[in-house]
ChimeraX commands (.cxc) that place a marker at each C-alpha (Angstrom):
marker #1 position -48.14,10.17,19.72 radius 0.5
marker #1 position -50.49,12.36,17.59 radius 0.5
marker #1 position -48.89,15.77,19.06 radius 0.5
marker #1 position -45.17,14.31,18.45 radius 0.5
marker #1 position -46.21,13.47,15.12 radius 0.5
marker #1 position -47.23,17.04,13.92 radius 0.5
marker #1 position -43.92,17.85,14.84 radius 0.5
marker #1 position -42.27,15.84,13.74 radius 0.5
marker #1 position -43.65,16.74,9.98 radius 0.5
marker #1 position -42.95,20.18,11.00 radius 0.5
marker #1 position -39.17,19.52,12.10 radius 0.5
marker #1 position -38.70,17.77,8.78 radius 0.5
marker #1 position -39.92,20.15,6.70 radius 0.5
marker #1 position -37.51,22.90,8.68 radius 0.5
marker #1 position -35.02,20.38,8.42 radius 0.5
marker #1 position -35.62,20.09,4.29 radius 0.5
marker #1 position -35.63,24.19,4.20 radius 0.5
marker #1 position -32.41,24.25,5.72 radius 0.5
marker #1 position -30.27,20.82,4.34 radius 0.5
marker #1 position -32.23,19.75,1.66 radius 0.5
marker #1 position -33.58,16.22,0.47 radius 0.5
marker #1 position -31.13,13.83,1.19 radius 0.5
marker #1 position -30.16,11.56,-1.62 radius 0.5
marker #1 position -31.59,8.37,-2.06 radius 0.5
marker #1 position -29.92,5.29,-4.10 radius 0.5
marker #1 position -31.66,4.12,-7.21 radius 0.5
marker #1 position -32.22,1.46,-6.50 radius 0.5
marker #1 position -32.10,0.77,-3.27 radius 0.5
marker #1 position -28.72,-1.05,-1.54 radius 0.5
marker #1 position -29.25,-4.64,-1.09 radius 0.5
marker #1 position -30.35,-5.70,2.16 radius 0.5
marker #1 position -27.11,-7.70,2.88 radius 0.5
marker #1 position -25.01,-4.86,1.91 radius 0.5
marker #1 position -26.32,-2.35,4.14 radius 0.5
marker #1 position -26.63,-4.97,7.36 radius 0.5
marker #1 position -22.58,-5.43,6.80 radius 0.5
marker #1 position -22.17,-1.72,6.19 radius 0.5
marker #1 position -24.05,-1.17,9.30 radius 0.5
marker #1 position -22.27,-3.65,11.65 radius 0.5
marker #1 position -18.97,-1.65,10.06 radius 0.5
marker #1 position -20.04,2.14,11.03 radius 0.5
marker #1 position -20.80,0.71,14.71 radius 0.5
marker #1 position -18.09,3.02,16.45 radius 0.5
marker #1 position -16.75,4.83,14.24 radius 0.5
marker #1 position -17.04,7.31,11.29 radius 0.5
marker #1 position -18.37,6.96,7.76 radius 0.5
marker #1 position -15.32,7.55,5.74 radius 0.5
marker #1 position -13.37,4.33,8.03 radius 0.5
marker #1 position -17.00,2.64,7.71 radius 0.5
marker #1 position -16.92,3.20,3.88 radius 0.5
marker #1 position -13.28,2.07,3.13 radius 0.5
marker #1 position -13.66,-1.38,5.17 radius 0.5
marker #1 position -16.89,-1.65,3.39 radius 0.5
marker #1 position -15.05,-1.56,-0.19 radius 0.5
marker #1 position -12.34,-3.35,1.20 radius 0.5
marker #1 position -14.26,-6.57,1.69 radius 0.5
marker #1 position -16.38,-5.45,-1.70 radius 0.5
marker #1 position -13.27,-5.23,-3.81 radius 0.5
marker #1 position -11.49,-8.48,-2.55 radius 0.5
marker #1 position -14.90,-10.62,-3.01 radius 0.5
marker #1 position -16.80,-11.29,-6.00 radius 0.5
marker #1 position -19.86,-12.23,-3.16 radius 0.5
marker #1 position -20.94,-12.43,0.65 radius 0.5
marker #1 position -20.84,-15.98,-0.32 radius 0.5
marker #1 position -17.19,-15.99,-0.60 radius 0.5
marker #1 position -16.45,-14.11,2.41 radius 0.5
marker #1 position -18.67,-16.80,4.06 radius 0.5
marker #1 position -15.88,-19.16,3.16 radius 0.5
marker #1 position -12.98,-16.77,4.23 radius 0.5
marker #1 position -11.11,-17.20,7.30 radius 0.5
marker #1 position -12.19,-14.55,10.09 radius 0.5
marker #1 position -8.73,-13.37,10.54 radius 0.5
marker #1 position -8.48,-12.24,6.34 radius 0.5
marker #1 position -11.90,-10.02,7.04 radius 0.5
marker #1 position -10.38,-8.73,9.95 radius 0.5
marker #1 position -7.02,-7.32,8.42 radius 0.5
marker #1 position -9.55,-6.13,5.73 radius 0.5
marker #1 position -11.76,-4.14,7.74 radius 0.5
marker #1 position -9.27,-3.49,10.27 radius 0.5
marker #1 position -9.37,0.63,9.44 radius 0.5
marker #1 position -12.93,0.79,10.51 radius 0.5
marker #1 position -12.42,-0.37,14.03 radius 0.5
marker #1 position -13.13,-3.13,16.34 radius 0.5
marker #1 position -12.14,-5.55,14.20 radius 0.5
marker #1 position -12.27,-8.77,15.89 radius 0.5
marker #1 position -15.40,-8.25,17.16 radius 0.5
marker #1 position -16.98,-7.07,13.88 radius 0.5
marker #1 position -15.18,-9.64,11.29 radius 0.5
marker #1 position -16.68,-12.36,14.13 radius 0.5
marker #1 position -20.50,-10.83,13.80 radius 0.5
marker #1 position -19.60,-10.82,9.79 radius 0.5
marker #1 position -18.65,-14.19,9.82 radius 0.5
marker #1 position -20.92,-15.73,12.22 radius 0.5
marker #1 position -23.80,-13.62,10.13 radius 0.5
marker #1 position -22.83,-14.77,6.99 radius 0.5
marker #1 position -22.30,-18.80,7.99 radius 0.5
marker #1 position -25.61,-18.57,9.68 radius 0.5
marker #1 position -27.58,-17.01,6.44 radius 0.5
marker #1 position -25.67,-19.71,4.21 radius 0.5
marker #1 position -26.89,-22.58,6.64 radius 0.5
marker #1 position -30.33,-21.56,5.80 radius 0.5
marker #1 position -29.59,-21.18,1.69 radius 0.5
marker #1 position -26.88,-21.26,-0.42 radius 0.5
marker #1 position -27.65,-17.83,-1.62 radius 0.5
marker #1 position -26.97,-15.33,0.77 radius 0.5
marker #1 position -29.82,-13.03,0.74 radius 0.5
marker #1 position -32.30,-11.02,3.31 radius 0.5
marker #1 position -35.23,-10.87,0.72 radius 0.5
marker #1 position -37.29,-13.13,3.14 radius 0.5
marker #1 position -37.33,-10.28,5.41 radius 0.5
marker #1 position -39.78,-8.41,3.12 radius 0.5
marker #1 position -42.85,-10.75,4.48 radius 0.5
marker #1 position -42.27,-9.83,8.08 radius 0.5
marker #1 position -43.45,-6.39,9.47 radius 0.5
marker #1 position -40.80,-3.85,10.96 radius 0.5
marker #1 position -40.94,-5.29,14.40 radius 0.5
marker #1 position -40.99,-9.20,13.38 radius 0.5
marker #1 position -38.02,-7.80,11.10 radius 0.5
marker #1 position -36.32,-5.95,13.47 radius 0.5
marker #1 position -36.64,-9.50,16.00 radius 0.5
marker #1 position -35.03,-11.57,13.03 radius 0.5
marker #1 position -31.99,-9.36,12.64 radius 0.5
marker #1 position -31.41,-8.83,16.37 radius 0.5
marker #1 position -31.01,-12.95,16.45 radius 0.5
marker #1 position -27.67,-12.50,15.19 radius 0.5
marker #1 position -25.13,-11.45,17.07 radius 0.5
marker #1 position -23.57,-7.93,16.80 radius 0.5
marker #1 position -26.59,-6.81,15.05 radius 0.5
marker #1 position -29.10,-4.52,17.37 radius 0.5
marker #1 position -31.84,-2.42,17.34 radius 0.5
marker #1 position -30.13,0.32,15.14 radius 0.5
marker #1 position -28.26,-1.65,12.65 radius 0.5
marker #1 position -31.50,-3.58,11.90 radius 0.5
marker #1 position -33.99,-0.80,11.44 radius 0.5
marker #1 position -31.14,0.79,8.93 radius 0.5
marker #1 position -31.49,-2.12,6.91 radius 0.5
marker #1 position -35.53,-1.34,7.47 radius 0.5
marker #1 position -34.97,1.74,5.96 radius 0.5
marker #1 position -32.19,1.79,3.54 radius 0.5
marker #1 position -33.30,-0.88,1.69 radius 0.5
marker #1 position -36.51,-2.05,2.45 radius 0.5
marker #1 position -37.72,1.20,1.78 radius 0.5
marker #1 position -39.77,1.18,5.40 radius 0.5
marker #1 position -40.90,4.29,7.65 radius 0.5
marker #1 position -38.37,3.65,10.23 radius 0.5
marker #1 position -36.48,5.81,11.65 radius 0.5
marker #1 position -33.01,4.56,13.03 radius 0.5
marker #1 position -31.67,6.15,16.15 radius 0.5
marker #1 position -27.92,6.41,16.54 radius 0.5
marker #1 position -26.42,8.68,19.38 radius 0.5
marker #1 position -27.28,12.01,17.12 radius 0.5
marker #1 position -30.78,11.35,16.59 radius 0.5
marker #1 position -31.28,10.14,20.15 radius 0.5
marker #1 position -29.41,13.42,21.76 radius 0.5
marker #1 position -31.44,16.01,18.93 radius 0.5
marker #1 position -35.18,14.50,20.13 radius 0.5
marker #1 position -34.71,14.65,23.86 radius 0.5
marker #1 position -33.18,18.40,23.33 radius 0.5
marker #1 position -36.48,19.14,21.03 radius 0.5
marker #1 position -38.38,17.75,23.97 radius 0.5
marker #1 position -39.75,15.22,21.38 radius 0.5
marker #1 position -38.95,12.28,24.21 radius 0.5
marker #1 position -37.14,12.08,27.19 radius 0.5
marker #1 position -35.04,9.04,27.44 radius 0.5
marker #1 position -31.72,7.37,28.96 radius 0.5
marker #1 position -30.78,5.12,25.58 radius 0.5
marker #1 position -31.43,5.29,21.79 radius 0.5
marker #1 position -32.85,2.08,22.17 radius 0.5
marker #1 position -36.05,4.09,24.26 radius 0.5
marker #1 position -36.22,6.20,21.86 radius 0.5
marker #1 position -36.62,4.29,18.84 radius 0.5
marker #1 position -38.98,2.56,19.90 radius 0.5
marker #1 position -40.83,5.60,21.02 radius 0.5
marker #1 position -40.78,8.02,17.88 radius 0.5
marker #1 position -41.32,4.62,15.65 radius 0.5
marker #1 position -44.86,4.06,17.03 radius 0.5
marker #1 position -47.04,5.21,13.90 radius 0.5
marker #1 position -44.02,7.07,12.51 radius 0.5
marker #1 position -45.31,9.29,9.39 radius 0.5
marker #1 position -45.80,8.19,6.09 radius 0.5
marker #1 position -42.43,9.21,3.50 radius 0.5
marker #1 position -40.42,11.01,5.80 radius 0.5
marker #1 position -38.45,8.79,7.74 radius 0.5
marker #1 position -35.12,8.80,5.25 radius 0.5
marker #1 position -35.13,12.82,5.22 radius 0.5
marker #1 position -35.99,13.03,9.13 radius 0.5
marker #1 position -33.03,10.45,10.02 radius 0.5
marker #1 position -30.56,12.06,7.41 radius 0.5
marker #1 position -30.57,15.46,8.15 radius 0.5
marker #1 position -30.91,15.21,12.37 radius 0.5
marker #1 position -27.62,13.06,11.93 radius 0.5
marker #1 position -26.86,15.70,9.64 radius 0.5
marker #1 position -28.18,18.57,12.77 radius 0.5
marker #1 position -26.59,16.40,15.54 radius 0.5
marker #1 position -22.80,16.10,13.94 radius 0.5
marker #1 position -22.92,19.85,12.37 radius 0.5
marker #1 position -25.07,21.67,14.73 radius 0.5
marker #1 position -26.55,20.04,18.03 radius 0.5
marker #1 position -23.20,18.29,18.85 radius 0.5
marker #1 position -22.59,16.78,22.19 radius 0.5
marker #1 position -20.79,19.95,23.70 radius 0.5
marker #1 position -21.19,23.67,22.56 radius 0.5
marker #1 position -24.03,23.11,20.21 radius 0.5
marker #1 position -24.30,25.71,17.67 radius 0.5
marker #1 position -27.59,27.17,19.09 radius 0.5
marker #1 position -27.31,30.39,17.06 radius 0.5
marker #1 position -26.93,29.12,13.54 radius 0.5
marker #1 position -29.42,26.15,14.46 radius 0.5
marker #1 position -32.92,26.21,12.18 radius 0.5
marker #1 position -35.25,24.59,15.11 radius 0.5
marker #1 position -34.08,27.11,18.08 radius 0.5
marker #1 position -37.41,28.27,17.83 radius 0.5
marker #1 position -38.80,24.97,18.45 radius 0.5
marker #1 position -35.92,23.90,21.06 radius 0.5
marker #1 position -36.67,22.82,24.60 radius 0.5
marker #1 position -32.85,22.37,25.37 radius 0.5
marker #1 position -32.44,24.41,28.42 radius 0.5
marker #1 position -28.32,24.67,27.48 radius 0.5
marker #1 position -28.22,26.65,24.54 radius 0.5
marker #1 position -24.99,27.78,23.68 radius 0.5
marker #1 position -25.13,31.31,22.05 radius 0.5
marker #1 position -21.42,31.88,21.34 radius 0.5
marker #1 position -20.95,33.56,18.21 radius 0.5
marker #1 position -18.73,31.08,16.11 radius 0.5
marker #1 position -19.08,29.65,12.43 radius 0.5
marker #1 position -19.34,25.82,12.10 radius 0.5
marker #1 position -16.08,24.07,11.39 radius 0.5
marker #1 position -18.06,21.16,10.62 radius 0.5
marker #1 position -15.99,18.69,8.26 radius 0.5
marker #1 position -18.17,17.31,5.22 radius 0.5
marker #1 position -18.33,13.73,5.67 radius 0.5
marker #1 position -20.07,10.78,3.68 radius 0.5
marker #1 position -23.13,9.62,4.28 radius 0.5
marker #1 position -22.43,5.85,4.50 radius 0.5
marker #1 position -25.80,4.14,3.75 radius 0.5
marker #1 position -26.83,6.08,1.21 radius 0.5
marker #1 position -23.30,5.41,-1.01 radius 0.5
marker #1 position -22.74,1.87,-0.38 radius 0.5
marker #1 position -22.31,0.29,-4.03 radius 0.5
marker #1 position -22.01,3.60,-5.77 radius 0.5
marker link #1:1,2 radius 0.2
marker link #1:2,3 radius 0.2
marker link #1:3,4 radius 0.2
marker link #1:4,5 radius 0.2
marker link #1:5,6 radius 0.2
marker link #1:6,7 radius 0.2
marker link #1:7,8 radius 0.2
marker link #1:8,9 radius 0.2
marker link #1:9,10 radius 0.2
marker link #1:10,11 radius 0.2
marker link #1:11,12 radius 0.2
marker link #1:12,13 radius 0.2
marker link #1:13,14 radius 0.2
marker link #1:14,15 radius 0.2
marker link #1:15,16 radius 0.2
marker link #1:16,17 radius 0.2
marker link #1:17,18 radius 0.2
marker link #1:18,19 radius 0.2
marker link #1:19,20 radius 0.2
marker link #1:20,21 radius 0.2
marker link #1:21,22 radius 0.2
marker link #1:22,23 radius 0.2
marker link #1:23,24 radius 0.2
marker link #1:24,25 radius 0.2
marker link #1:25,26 radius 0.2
marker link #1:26,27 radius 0.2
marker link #1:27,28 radius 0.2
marker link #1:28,29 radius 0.2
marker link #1:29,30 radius 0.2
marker link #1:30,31 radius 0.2
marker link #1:31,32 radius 0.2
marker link #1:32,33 radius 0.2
marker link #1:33,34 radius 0.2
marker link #1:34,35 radius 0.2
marker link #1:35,36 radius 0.2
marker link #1:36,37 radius 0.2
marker link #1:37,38 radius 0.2
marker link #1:38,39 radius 0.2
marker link #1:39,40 radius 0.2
marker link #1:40,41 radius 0.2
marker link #1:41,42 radius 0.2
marker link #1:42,43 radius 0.2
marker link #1:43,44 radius 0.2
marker link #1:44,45 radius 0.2
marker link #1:45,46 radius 0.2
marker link #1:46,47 radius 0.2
marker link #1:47,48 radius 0.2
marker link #1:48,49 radius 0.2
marker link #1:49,50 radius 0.2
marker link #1:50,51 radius 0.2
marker link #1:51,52 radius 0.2
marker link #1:52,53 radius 0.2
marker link #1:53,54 radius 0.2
marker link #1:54,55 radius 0.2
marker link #1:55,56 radius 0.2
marker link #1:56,57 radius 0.2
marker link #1:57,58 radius 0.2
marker link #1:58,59 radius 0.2
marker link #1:59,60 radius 0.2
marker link #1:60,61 radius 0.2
marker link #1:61,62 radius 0.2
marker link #1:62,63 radius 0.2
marker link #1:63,64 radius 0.2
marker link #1:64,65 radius 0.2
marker link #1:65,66 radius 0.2
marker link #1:66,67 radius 0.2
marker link #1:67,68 radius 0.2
marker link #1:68,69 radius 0.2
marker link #1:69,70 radius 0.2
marker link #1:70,71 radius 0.2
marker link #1:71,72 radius 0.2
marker link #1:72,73 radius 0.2
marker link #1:73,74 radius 0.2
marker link #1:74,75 radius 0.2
marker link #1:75,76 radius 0.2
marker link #1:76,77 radius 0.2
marker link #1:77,78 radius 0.2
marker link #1:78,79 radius 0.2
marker link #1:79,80 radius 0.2
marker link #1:80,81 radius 0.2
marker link #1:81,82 radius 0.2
marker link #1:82,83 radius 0.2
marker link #1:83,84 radius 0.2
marker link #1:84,85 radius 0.2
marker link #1:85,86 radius 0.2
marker link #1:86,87 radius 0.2
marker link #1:87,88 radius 0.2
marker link #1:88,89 radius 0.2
marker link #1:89,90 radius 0.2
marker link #1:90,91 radius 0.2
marker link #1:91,92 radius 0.2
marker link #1:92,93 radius 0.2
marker link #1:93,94 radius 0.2
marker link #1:94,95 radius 0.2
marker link #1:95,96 radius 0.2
marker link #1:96,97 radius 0.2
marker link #1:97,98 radius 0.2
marker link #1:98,99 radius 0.2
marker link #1:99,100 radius 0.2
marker link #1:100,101 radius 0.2
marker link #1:101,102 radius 0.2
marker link #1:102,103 radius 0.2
marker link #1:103,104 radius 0.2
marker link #1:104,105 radius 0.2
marker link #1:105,106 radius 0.2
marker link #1:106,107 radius 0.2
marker link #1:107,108 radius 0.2
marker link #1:108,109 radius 0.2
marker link #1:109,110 radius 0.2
marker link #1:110,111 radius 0.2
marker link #1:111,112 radius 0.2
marker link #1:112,113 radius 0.2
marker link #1:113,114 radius 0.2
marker link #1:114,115 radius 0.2
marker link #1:115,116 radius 0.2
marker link #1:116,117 radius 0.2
marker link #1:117,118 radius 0.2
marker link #1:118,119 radius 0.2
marker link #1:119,120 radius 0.2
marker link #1:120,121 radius 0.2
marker link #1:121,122 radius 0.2
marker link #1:122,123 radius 0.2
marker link #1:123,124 radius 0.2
marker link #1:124,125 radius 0.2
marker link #1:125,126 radius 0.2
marker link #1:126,127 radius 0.2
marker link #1:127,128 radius 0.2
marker link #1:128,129 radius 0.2
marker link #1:129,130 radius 0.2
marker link #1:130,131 radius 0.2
marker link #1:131,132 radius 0.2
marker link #1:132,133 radius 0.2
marker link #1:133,134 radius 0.2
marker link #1:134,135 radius 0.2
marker link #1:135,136 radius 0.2
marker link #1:136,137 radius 0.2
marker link #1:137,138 radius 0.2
marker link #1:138,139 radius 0.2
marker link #1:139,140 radius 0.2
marker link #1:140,141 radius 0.2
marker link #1:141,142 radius 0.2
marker link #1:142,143 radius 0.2
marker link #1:143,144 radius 0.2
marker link #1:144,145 radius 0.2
marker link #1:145,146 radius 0.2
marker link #1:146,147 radius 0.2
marker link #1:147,148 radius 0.2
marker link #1:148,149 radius 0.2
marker link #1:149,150 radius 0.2
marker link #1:150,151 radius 0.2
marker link #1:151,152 radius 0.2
marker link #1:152,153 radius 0.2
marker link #1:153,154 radius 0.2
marker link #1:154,155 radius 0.2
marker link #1:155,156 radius 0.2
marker link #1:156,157 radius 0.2
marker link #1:157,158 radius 0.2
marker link #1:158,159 radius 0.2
marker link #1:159,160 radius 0.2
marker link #1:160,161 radius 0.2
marker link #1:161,162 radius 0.2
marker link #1:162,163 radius 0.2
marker link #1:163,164 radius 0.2
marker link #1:164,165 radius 0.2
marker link #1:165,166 radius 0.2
marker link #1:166,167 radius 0.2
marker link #1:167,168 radius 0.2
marker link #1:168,169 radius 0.2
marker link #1:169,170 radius 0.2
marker link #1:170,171 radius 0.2
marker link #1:171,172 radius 0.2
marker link #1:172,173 radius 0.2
marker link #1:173,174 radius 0.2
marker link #1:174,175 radius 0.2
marker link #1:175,176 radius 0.2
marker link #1:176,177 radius 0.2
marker link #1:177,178 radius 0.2
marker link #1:178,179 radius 0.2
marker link #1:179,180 radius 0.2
marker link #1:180,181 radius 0.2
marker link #1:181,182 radius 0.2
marker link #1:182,183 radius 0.2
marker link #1:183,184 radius 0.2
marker link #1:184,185 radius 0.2
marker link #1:185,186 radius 0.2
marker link #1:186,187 radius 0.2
marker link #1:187,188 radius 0.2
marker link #1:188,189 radius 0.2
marker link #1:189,190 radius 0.2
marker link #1:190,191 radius 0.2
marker link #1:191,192 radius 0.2
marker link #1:192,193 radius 0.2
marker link #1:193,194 radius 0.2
marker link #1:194,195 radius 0.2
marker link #1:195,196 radius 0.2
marker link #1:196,197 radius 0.2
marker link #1:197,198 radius 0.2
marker link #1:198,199 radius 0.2
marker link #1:199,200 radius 0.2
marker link #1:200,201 radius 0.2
marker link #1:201,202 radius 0.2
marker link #1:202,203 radius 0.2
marker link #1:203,204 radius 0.2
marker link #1:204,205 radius 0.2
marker link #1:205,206 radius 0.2
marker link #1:206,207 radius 0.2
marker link #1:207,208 radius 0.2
marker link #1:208,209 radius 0.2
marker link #1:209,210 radius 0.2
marker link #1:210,211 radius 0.2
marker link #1:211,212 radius 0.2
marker link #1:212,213 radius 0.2
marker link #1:213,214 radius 0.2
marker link #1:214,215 radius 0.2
marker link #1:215,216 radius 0.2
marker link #1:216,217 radius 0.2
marker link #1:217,218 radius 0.2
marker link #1:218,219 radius 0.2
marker link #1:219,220 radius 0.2
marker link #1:220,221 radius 0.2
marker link #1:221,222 radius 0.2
marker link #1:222,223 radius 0.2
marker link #1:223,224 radius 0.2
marker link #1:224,225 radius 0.2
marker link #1:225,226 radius 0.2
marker link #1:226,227 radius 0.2
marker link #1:227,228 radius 0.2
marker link #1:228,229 radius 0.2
marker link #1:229,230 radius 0.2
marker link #1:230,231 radius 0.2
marker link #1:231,232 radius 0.2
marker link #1:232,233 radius 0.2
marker link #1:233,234 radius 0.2
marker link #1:234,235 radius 0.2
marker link #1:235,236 radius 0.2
marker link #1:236,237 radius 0.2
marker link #1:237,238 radius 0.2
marker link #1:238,239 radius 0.2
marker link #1:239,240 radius 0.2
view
């Protein structure tokens, strides 16, 4: 992991020169509200994540309240990110289960556990999985995790920095000793890379800032500008 490591530091600090710091919210999102805001952006994009997010924010004063809503009110609520039945159910069933344990909805007791024993309470509920816990690891616990949706997972096996079948694999993989400070920037700006850049088909190989550093035996040298849409980054605007 030592070799992976070193580059990793080096891809991030590329990855800086080219995009930046990413933003971070001060303070950090509550646990609860990124967890909800996670299960939401499962699927789809981060402006639909965003809007059923505020949807449920603007027609509850608390998560204790939408405890106590019917499933089928959270569902017309978040309807326009997607899924909806399946997601209002892992929203209510989350919710219902957290209140059974205390009146006060909260994740704070997460903060005693280390990122695996975390990640194992989170993945007890249902809906919630590897990725949507170690966000909450990150976005508001503050941890150095790095979450691996589909754009993180396709930009490290192209760099050669794994080779694996699921992002599942290759969480688990990059997060063994992951470096100190760096996991927020390194997951922002690949999902940044993997939407603008390294997309699925016809990757922008010639504008890309780690072709150098590229094992992907596909590059795509056709000679046209992004027309890359700016889009929100969901996690790091929830309760802005």
């Amino acid at each position: 992991m030592k070799n992976n490591s070193n580059k990793i530091q080096k891809i991030n600090k590329i990855l800086i020169d080219h995009f930046g710091i990413p933003k971070r919210q001060n303070p950090l999102p509550n646990p609860l509200d990124t967890l909800v805001a996670t299960i939401l952006s499962q699927n789809t994009n981060d402006n639909n994540s965003y809007k059923a997010f505020n949807n449920l924010k603007n027609a509850f004063s608390s998560w204790e309240e939408v405890a106590q809503a019917k499933r089928s009110t959270i569902e017309r609520l978040i309807k326009v990110a997607g899924l909806a039945p399946a997601k209002s159910k892992a929203i209510k069933n989350l919710l219902v289960k957290l209140q059974n344990n205390s009146p006060k909805l909260s994740l704070d007791f997460l903060q005693e556990f280390s990122n695996e024993e975390a990640i194992n309470k989170l993945t007890e509920f249902g809906g919630v999985g590897v990725k949507t816990a170690s966000c909450v690891l990150l976005f508001s616990l503050n941890r150095d995790v790095c979450p691996v949706d589909t754009h993180v997972h396709r930009v490290l096996n192209r760099l050669g920095i794994v080779k694996t079948k699921t992002p599942e694999k290759t969480f688990w993989q990059i997060n063994q000793n992951f470096p100190d400070r760096i996991a927020h920037s390194f997951h922002t700006n690949l999902i940044l890379l993997g939407r603008e850049i390294c997309t699925p088909t016809k990757p922008k190989c010639k504008i890309c800032p780690l072709q150098k550093i590229c094992n992907y035996q596909e590059k795509n040298f056709e000679d046209k500008s992004s027309s890359a849409k700016k889009r929100i980054l969901l996690l790091d605007n929830i309760g802005i």
